[in-house]
Every structure is written in C-alpha cells, then in structure tokens.
C-alpha positions in Angstrom: 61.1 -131.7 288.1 60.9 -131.5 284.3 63.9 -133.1 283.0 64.5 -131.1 280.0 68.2 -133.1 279.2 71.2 -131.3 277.7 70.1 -128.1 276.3 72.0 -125.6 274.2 72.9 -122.8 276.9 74.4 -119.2 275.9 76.5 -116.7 278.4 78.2 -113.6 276.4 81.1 -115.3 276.3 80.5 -119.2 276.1 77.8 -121.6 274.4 77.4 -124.8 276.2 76.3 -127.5 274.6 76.2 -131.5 274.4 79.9 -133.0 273.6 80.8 -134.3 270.4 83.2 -136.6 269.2 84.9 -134.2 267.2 85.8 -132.4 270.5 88.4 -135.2 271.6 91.5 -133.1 270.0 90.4 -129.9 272.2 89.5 -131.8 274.9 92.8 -133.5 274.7 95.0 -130.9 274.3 93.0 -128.2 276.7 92.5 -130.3 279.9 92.2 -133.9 280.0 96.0 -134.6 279.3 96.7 -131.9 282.2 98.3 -133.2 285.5 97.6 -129.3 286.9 93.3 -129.5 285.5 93.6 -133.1 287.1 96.0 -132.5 290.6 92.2 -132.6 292.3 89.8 -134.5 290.0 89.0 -138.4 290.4 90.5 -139.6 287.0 93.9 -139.5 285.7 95.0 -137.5 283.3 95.1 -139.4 279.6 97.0 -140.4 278.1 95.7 -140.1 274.3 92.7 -138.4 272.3 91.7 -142.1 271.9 90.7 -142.1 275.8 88.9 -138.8 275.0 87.2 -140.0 272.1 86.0 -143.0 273.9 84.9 -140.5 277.0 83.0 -138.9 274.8 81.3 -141.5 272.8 79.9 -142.5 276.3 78.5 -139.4 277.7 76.9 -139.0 274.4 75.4 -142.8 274.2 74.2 -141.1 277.5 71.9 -138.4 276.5 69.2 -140.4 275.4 68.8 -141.3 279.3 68.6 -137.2 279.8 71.7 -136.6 281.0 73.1 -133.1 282.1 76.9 -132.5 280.5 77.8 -129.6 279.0 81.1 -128.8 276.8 81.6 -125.6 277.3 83.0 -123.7 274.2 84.0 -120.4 273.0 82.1 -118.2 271.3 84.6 -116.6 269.3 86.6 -119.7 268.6 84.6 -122.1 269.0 87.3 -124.1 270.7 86.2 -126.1 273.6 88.0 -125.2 276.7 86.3 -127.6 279.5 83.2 -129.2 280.6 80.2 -129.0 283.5 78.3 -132.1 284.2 75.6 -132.8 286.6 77.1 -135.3 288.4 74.6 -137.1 290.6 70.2 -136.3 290.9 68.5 -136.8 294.1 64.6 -137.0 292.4 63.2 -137.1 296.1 64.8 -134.2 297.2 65.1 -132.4 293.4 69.0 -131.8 294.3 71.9 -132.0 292.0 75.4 -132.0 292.3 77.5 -129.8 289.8 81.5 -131.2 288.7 83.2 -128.8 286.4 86.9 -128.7 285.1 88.7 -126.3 283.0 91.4 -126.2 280.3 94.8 -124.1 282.7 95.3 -121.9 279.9 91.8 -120.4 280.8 92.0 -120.3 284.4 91.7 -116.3 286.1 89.5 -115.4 282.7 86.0 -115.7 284.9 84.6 -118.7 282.2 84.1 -121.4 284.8 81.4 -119.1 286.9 79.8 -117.7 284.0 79.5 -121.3 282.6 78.3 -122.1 286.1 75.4 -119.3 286.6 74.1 -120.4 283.3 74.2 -124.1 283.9 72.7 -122.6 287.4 69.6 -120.7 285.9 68.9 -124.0 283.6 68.3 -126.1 286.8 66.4 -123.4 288.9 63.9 -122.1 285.8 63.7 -124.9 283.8 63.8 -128.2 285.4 62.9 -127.1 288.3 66.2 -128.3 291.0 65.7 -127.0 294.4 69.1 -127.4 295.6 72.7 -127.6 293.6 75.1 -128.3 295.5 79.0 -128.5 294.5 82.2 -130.2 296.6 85.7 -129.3 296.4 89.2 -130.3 298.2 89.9 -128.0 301.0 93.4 -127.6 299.7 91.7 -126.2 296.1 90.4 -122.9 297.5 90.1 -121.4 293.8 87.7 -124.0 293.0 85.8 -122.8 296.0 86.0 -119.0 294.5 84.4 -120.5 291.4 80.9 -121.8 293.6 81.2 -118.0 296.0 81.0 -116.2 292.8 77.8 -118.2 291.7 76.6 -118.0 294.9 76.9 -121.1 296.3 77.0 -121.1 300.3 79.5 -122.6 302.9 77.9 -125.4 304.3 80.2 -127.3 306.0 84.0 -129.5 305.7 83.6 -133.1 305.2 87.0 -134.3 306.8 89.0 -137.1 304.6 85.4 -137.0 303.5 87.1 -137.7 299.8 89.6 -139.3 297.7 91.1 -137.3 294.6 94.4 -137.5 292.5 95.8 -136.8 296.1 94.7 -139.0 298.0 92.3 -138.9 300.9 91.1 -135.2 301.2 89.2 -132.8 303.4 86.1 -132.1 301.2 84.0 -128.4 301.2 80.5 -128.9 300.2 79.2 -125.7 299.3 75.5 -125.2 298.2 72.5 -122.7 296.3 68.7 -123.3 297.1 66.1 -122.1 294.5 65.3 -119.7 297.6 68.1 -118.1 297.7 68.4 -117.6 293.9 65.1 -116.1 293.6 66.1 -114.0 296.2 69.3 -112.8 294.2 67.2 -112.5 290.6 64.6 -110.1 292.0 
C-alpha cells in the first residue's frame, strides 16, 4: 500500500476533502447535534459547536499521521453535510474499514453512495486497499442500502456483535475486494 493520506476527492455532486475548523457550525447544525444521524452511531449527539470544534481540531492534528477523513461538502453550496472516515487499517492484510454519517436533511438524495464510490476508487487505485469493508446495525437496513449500492457484499450477521446508541446490537458486516471492483470497472 501507498498511503497517499487525505486527498481532495470530486463526485458530480460533492468534493470531499480534509475537515476544517471552520466546519464546526455545519457540522453542528447538519448532523452531530442529531439524535436521528446518531440513533446508531457510537457517540452521543453534542451538545455544542464547541464539542465539534474540538472533534475537529483532532482529526486535523491527525493528518500528519496520514489519516483517511473526509468532510464531505457540496458543490454548489459548499455547505458540509456529513463525513466518511477510514476507521481502522489492517497493513498485513491491506483492509480498511469505512464509517460514514450524514446530515437527515440529506438522507434519500443518493450523496452518502456517491461519497462512498469515490472514497472507494481512492483506496482501490491509489493506495492500493484490497478489501473495504463496512458494518451496520441489523435494525439500520438503509445504512446497508448505502454499502449494496457501492457494491459492498453480504458477508455475514455478527449477533450482539456491537454496542451503538442502542445498546447491544446485531451487527451486518458487508464487504468489496479490489477483485470484485475491477471486475465492475471493466
């Protein structure tokens, strides 16, 4: 692998790029504060653009270390409307797992997978990940919808094989080899 770090990424729609302190207010008001973005996520909800801020400063003390996290922004706003982090690296198998969230107001609109399939072709081409894999809860089937359409596979349900906002949950890992991309961008 040829870790490359946080690069500037372009879909039509979206550029995805490195956070920025000055994103705290969007990434207040858009998801972070949000019990619905949140209902299956790890962390709480927060409770003020200070916690964002701070969130922020971190993954951004981070990059030097070439970290993968990705605010994903709108084109033709340039609001940002949610993030997609590589969340954990296995060097000795080159495997990656993907955690994504996105502001409510945005759900349905298609962003998350085309944030994803860039984020997706990155890996593959350019740092050269044979596997990306992805988990969700069982009882967060849209989530799921999100890897299907990037074309993440079924790979098997990890009962109470997680702990969320809810509590213990059944977890869906779900999965893409470099294979099987290659085989889809012929």
């Amino acid at each position: 692998m040829i870790h490359k770090g946080t690069q500037t990424l372009e879909t039509d729609r979206l550029i995805l790029r490195r956070y920025r302190v000055e994103d705290a207010d969007d990434m207040f008001r858009n998801w972070a504060q949000s019990e619905a973005v949140t209902r299956y996520l790890t962390w709480q909800p927060y409770k003020s653009v200070d916690e964002a801020r701070c969130y922020l400063q971190w993954i951004i003390d981070g990059y030097a270390d070439n970290k993968y996290n990705w605010m994903i922004e709108l084109k033709e706003s340039h609001e940002a409307i949610g993030a997609i982090d590589v969340i954990s690296i296995r060097e000795d198998i080159a495997c990656c797992e993907i955690g994504y969230c996105l502001g409510e107001r945005f759900w349905g609109s298609d962003y998350m997978p085309e944030a994803f399939k860039a984020v997706i072709r990155f890996l593959f081409e350019e740092v050269g990940m044979n596997r990306i894999q992805a988990t969700h809860d069982l009882n967060n089937p849209k989530s799921g919808r999100v890897m299907e359409k990037c074309g993440l596979r079924y790979e098997g349900t990890m009962r109470q094989g997680s702990r969320n906002n809810q509590g213990l949950c059944d977890s869906v890992m779900r999965a893409i080899l470099k294979e099987d991309y290659q085989a889809d961008h012929r």
